[in-house]
C-alpha positions as CSV (number, residue, x, y, z in Angstrom):
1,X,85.3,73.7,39.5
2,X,86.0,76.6,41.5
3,X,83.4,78.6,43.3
4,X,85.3,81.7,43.6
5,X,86.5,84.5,41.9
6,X,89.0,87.5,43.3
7,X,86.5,89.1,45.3
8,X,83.7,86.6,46.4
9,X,83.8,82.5,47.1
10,X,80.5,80.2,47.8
11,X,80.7,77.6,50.4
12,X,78.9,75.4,52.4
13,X,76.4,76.3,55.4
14,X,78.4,75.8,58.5
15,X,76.8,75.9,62.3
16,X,78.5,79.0,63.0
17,X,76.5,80.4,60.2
18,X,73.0,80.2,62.4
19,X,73.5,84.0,63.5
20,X,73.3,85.0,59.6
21,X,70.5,82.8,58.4
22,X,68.5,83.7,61.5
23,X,68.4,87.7,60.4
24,X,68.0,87.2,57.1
25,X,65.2,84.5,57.2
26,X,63.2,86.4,59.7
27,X,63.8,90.0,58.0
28,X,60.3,90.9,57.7
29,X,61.0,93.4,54.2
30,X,62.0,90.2,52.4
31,X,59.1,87.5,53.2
32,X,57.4,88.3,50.0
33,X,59.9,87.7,47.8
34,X,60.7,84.3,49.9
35,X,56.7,83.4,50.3
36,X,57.6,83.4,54.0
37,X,54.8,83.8,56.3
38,X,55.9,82.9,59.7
39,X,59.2,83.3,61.5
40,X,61.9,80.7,61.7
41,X,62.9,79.6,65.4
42,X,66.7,79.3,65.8
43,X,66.0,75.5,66.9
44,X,64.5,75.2,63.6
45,X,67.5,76.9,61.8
46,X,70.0,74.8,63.2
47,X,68.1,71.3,62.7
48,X,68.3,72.9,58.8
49,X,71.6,73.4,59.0
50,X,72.4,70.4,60.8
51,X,70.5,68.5,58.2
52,X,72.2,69.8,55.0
53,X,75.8,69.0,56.3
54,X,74.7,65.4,55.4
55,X,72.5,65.8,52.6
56,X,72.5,64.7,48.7
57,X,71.7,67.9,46.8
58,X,70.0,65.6,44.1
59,X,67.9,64.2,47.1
60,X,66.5,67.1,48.2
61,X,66.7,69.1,45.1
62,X,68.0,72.1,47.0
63,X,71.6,73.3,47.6
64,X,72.5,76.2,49.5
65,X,75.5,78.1,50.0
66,X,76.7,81.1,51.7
67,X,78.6,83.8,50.0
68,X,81.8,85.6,51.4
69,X,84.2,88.4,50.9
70,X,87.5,86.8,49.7
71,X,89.8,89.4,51.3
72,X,88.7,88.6,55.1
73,X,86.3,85.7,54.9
74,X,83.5,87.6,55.8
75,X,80.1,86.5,55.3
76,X,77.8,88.7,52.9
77,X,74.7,86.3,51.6
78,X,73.4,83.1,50.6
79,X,72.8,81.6,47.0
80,X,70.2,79.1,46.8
81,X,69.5,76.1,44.1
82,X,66.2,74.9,44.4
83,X,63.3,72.9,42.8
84,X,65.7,70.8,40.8
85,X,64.7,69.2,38.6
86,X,67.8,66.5,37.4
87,X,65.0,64.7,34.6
88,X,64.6,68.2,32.8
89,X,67.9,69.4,33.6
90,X,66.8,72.7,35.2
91,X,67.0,74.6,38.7
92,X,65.0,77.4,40.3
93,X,68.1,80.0,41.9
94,X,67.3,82.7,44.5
95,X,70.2,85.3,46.2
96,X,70.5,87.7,49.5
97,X,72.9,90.0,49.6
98,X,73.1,91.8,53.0
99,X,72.2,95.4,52.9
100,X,75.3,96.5,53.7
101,X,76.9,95.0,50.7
102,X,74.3,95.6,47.9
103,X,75.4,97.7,45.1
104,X,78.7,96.7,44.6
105,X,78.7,94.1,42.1
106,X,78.6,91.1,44.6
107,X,75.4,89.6,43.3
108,X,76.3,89.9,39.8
109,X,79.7,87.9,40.9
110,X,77.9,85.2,42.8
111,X,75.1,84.9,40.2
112,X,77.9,83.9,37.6
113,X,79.5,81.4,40.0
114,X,76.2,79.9,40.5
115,X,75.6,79.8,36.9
116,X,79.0,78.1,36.5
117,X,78.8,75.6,39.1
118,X,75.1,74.5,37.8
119,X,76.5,73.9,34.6
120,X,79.7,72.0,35.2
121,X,79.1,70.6,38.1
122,X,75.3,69.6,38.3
123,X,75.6,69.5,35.0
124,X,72.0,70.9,34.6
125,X,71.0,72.8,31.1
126,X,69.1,75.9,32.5
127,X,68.1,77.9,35.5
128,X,65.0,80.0,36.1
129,X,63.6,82.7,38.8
130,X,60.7,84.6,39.4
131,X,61.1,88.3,40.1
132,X,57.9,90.5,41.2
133,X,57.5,92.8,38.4
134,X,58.6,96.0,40.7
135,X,61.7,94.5,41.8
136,X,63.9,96.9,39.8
137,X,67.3,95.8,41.2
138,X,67.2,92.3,40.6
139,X,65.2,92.6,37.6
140,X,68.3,94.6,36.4
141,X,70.7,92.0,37.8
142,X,69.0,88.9,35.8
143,X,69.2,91.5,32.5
144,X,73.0,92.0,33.0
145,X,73.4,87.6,33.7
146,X,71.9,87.0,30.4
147,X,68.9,85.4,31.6
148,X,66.0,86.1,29.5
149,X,62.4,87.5,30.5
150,X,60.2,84.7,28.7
151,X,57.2,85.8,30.5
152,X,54.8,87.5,33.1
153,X,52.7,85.4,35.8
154,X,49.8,87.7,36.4
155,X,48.6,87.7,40.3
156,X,51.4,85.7,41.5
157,X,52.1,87.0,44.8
158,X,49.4,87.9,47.0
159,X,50.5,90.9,49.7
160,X,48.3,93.1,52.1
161,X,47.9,95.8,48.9
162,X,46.4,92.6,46.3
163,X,48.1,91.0,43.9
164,X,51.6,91.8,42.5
165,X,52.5,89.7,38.9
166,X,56.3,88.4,38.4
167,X,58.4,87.9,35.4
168,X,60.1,84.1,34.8
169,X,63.7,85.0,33.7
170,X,64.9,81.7,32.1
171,X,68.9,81.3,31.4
172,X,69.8,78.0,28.8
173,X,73.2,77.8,29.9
């Protein structure tokens, strides 16, 4: 099972990746869509990365990876498998692409490896996200990955405006 294609390959959090997951987890635009409230320290960063070198994706029910440009290695997001569920066979997913390298089909690319690598190697049967109902872009993504919008969760997020509602997107794979 590869988790790569020409452009794009998913691998394992490393320690030299605490740099990336320290701006990404503390960029204040994004919290909502990750129900982050607070900031993470970098002490507490690297005790998560130092922790998931060693850990049993089945255990935790969480599996993270980073993506990265084929041509030069570099490092452009992560893709997430959460909330998994092996009795049910299913798998929440979540994806960052770093602004710099949003809109050029990298998202779409890692989405299918994840997709793939859920299915033949964690052997689940479906994945599911939830996508506030005004997040065009990755509404649009989902569409184009042939997940399916089964539904709307009215009030699901709370921000400083109210309430914002989210679609579940569901993929049998």
């Amino acid at each position: 099972m590869a988790l790569k294609n020409k452009n794009i390959y998913l691998r394992a959090i490393e320690p030299e990746d605490l740099e990336f997951l320290y701006k990404w987890e503390n960029c204040v635009d994004i919290w909502q869509e990750s129900n982050t409230l607070a900031p993470f320290s970098k002490f507490t960063i690297k005790t998560y990365i130092e922790r998931s070198l060693n850990e049993n994706v089945f255990e935790t029910g969480q599996v993270r990876f980073m993506i990265c440009l084929t041509n030069d290695n570099s490092v452009i997001g992560t893709a997430d498998i959460f909330d998994i569920d092996s009795f049910n066979s299913k798998a929440a997913i979540g994806l960052l692409i770093d602004n710099n390298y949003r809109g050029k089909g990298y998202a779409k690319e890692a989405l299918d490896l994840l997709c793939n690598y859920t299915k033949d190697t964690l052997l689940l049967n479906q994945l599911y996200v939830h996508i506030a109902t005004d997040n065009l872009s990755c509404l649009s993504l989902f569409e184009k990955s042939d997940f399916n919008n089964n539904g709307t969760l009215k009030c699901w997020i709370k921000t400083k405006d109210g309430y914002k509602d989210v679609f579940v997107f569901q993929k049998v794979l």
